[in-house]
ROLO-179659 format. One record per atom (N, C-alpha, C): x, y, z. Coordinates in steps of 0.05 Angstrom, whole numbers, plus 5000, padded with zeros to 4 digits. Example, Ala and Ser with C-alpha at 12.3 -4.5 7.8 and 13.67 -1.06 7.14 Angstrom:
% ROLO-179659
526448865156;524649105156;526449345156;525749555142;527349795143;525850015157;
END
This chain:
% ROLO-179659
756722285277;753922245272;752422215299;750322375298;748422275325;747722115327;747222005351;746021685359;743821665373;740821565364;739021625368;736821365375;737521285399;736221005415;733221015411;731120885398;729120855404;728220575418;727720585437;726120385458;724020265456;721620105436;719720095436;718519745444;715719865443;713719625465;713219415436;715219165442;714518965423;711518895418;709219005435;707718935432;705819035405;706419305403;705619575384;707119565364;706919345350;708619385324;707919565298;706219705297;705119835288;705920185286;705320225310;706520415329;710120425324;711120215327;713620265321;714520315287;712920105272;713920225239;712920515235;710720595241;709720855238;710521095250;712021115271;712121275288;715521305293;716921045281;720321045292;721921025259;720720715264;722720615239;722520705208;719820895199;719820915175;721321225175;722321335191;723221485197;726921615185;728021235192;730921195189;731621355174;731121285151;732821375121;733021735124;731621765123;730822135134;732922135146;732922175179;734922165191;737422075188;739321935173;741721805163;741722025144;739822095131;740922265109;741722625125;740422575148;741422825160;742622805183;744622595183;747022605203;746222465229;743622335227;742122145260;743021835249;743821735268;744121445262;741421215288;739721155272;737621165291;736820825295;737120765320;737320515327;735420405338;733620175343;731520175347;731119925365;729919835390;730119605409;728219595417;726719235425;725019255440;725519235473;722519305481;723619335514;724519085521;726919095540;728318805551;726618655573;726518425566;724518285593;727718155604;729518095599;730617995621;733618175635;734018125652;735618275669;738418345656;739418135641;741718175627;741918265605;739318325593;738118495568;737918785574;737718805610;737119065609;739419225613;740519095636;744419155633;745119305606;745319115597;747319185567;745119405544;742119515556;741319665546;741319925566;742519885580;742420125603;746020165598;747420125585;749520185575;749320355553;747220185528;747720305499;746320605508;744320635531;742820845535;744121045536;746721005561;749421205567;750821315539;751021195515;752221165498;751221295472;748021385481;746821495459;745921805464;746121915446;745122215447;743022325452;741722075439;738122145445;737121875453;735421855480;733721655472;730521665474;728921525456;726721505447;725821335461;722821315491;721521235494;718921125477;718320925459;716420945449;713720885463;712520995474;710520765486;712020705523;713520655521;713920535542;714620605563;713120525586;713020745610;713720505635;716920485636;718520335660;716220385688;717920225708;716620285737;719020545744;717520695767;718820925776;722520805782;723420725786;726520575799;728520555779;726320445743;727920385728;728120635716;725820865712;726921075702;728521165708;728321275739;731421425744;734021335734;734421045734;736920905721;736321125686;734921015678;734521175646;735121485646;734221575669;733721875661;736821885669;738221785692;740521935697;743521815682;742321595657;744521575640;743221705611;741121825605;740121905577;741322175582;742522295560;743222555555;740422775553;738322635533;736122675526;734122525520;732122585535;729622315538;727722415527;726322275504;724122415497;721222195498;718822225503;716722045499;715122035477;714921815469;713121885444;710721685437;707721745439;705721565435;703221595431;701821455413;699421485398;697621285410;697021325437;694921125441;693621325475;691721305485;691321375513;692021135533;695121245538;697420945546;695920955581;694421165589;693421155626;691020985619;689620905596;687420725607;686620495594;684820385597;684920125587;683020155555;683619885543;682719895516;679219975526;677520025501;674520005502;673319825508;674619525500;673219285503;673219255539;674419435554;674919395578;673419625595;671919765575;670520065592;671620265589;674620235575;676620565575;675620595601;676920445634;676920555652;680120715655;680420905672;683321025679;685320765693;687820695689;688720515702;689720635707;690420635739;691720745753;694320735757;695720515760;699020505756;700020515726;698820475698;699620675686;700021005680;697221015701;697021315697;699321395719;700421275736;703121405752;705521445736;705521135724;708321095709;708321445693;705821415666;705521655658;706521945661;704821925692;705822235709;708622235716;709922095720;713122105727;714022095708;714221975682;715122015656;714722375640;712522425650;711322715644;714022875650;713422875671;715923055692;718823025693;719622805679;722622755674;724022725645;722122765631;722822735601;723122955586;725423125572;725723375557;724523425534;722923255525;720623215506;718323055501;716723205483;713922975490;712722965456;712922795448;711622825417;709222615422;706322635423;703422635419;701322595398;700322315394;699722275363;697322445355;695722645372;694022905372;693523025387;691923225389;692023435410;691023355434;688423145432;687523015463;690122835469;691722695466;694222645480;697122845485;696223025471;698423225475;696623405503;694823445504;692023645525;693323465550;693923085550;693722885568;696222965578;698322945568;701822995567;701223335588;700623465574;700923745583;699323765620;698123565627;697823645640;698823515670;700923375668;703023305679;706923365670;705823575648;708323645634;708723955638;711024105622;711824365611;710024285589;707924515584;706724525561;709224525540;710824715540;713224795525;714624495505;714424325530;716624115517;714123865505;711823995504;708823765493;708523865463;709023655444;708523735413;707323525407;705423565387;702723425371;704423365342;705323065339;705722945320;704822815316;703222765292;701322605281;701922405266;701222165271;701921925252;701721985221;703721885212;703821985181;704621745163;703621735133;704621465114;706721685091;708321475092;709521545057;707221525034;706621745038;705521795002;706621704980;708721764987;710721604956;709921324951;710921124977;710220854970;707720804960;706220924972;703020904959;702820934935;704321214923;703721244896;704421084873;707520864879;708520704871;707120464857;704920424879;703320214880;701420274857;701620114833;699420154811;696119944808;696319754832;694219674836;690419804830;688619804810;686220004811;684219964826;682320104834;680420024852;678119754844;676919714864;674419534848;672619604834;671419474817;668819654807;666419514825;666819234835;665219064848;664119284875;662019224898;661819354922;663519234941;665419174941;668219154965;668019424978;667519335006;668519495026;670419365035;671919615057;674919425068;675419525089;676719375110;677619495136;680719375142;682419475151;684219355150;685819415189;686619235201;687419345225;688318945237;688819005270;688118755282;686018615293;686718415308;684218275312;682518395349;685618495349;683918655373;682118885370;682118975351;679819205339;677919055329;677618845312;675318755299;672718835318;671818815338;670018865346;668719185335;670519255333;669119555325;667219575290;668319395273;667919305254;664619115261;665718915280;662918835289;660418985289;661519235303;658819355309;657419595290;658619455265;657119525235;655019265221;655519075240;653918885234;650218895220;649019145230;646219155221;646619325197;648119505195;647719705169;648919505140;651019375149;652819255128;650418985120;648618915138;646518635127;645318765117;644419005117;642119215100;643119235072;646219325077;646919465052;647219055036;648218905039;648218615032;645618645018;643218715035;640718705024;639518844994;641119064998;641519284971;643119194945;645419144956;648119054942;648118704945;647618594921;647718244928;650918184927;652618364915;656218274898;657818364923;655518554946;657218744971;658518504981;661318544989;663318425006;664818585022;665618465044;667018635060;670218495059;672318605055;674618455056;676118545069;676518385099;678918415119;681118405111;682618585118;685518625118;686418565141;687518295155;688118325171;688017945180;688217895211;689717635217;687017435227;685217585225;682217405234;680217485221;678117315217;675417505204;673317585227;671817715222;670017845240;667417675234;665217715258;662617635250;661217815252;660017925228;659018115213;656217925193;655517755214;652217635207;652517565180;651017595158;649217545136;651417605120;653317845117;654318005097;656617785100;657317845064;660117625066;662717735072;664517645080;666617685092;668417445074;671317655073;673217605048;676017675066;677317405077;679317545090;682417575080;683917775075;685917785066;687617785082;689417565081;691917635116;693617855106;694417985132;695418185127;698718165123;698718305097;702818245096;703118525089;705818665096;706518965102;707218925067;709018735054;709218715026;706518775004;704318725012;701518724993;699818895007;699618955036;697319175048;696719365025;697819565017;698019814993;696619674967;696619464964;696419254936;693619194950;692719114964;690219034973;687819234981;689219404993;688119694999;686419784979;687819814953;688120024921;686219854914;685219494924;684019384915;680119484919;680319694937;677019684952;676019924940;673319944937;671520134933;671220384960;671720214980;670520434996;672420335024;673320515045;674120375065;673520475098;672620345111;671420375136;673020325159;672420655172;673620615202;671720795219;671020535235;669420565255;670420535279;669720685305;669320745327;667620805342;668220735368;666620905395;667521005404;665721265414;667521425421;667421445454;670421525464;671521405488;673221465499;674121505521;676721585536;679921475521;679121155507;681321115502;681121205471;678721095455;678221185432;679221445414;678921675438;680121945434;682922035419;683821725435;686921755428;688121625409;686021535390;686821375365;687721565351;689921475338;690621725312;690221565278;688121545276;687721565247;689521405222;690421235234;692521125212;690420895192;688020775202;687220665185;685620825162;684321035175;684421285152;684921285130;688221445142;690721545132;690621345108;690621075112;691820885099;689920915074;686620835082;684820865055;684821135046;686621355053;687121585031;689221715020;691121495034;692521515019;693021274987;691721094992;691020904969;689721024952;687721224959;685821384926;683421194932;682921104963;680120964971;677421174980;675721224972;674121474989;673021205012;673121445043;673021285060;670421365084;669421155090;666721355116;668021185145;668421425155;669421465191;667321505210;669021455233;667421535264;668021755263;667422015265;668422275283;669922285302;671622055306;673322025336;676822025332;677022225349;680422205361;680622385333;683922225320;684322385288;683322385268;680922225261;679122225252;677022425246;676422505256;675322795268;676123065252;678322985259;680023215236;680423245214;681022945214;681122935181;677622895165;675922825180;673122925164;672923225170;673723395184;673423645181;673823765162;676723585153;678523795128;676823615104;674623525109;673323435079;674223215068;675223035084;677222815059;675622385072;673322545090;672322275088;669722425105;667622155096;665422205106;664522145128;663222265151;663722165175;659822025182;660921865203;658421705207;657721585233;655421655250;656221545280;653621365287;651121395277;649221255274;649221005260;647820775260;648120685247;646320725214;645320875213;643020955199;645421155175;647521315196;648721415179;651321265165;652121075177;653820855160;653020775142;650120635139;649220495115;647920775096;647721075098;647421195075;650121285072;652021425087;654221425075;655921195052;656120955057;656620785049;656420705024;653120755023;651120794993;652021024971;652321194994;653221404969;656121404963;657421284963;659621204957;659721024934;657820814937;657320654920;656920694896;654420934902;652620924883;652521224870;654121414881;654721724873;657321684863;658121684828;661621684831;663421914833;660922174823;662222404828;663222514856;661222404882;661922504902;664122274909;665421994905;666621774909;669621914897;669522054874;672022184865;672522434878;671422604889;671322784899;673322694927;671822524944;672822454965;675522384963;676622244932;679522134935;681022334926;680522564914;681822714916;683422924934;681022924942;680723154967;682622994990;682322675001;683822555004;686822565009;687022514992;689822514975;691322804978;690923024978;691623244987;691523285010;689823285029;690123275059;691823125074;692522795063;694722635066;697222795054;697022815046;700123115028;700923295045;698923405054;698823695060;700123605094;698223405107;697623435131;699023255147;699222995135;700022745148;701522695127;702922695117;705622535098;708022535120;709422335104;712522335121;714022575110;713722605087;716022805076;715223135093;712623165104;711923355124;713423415153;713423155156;713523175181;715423025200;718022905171;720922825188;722823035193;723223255191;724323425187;723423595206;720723495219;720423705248;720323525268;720523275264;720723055284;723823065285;725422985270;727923115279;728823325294;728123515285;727823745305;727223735336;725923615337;724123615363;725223375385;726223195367;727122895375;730722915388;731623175366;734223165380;735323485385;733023655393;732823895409;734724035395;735623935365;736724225347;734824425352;
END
């Protein structure tokens, strides 16, 4: 059986269920035995991981981009090194300016150039990769959910005006800065609630706020619970490189959802399956018509729901991540 090390940044837990571990079962069923670690902070952690590295067939960078000294140790005991990441890992978050940071952007470039693969959670990080890489060995894999589990989930939507956002607390701010359209629509809607999914509530003024902590056992159950579900952005150097999983998530639940135009987002309102919104003028009528149009509200979850199928499902797209991950 192949042996297939993935390395990932304890910090991105997210990143790791979506991008490694929901992966497993796939893989086992086609002969990968796929093992999964976080990066070692101490010296004798790294030893005995710079062993299992020698020992594996493939290993999986997730995210994580060593100093130049420790790669070479990696590159010259990995058989096959591949990188793999859904975020713009050279610069800093938005709350920070999305300035370029510079010693990640080195780590980056030396990782570019020594790694026999590159999997990219969209094409502006795959454009980022390629241009310290072999275009050849740069592929655009897109964050994807099990459809299945979703479908499993028999939870119905609200009939109440629940909107919902679901993410961490280091995003909330983006949610924040729906603050004037969401007191308007409050103004419209007296029953409107907004219900966090997630580990803090936001301050979002006037409009009430309903926080649900987030558990990976009920997210899907809580999700199925909303009328409508919102992902907002700015758009940004780092922003670009978001791939769409909160999306993903309200369509694949059967939620119609209004988006930023940003990063994978973008795409997926292209292909029709959410409504996009960058004004604030256009959040609170999008929003409305969701509410208050059910034909166009069904429309959206359909349409939805097929583009998650089509485009972003797991059952799409383990079978070329395999591929790609262990250079069959």
């Amino acid at each position: 059986m192949t042996k297939l090390l993935a390395i990932t940044d304890p910090g991105c837990a997210a990143s790791t269920r979506y991008r490694v571990a929901q992966f497993g079962n796939f893989f086992r069923q086609n002969g990968v035995q796929l093992q999964t670690v976080p990066v070692p902070r101490e010296k004798t952690e790294l030893d005995r991981l710079l062993e299992t590295v020698a020992q594996a067939d493939v290993v999986v960078f997730q995210r994580f981009l060593p100093r130049t000294a420790l790669l070479k140790k990696f590159r010259n005991r990995a058989k096959r090194l591949v990188f793999d990441f859904d975020d713009a890992v050279t610069h800093h978050e938005s709350a920070r300016r999305a300035r370029l940071k510079f010693s990640r952007w080195w780590r980056f470039r030396q990782m570019m150039r020594c790694c026999d693969a590159v999997t990219a959670g969209n094409d502006y990080l795959a454009a980022l990769a390629a241009s310290h890489a072999d275009k050849r060995r740069v592929f655009t894999v897109p964050t994807v959910v099990d459809v299945e589990q979703y479908e499993r989930e028999t939870a119905s939507a609200a009939t109440a005006p629940v909107l919902g956002w679901i993410g961490g607390r280091w995003t909330l701010p983006y949610l924040e800065n729906l603050r004037l359209p969401l007191e308007q629509l409050s103004g419209e809607f007296p029953e409107l609630i907004v219900r966090v999914i997630a580990d803090k509530s936001p301050d979002l003024g006037k409009t009430r706020v309903e926080l649900a902590p987030w558990n990976e056992s009920t997210e899907i159950r809580d999700l199925k619970r909303l009328r409508a579900g919102l992902a907002p952005l700015p758009d940004d150097a780092w922003t670009r490189g978001k791939c769409g999983l909160r999306l993903l998530q309200y369509l694949a639940a059967g939620i119609p959802a209004v988006a930023a135009p940003v990063g994978t987002q973008a795409e997926i309102i292209r292909l029709g399956a959410a409504l996009p919104a960058g004004s604030e003028a256009e959040w609170r009528d999008s929003i409305r018509k969701i509410l208050t149009d059910k034909n166009s509200a069904d429309e959206l979850v359909a349409r939805g729901k097929l583009v998650v199928r089509e485009h972003f499902s797991l059952a799409t797209w383990a079978p070329r991540l395999l591929k790609i991950w262990s250079g069959r």
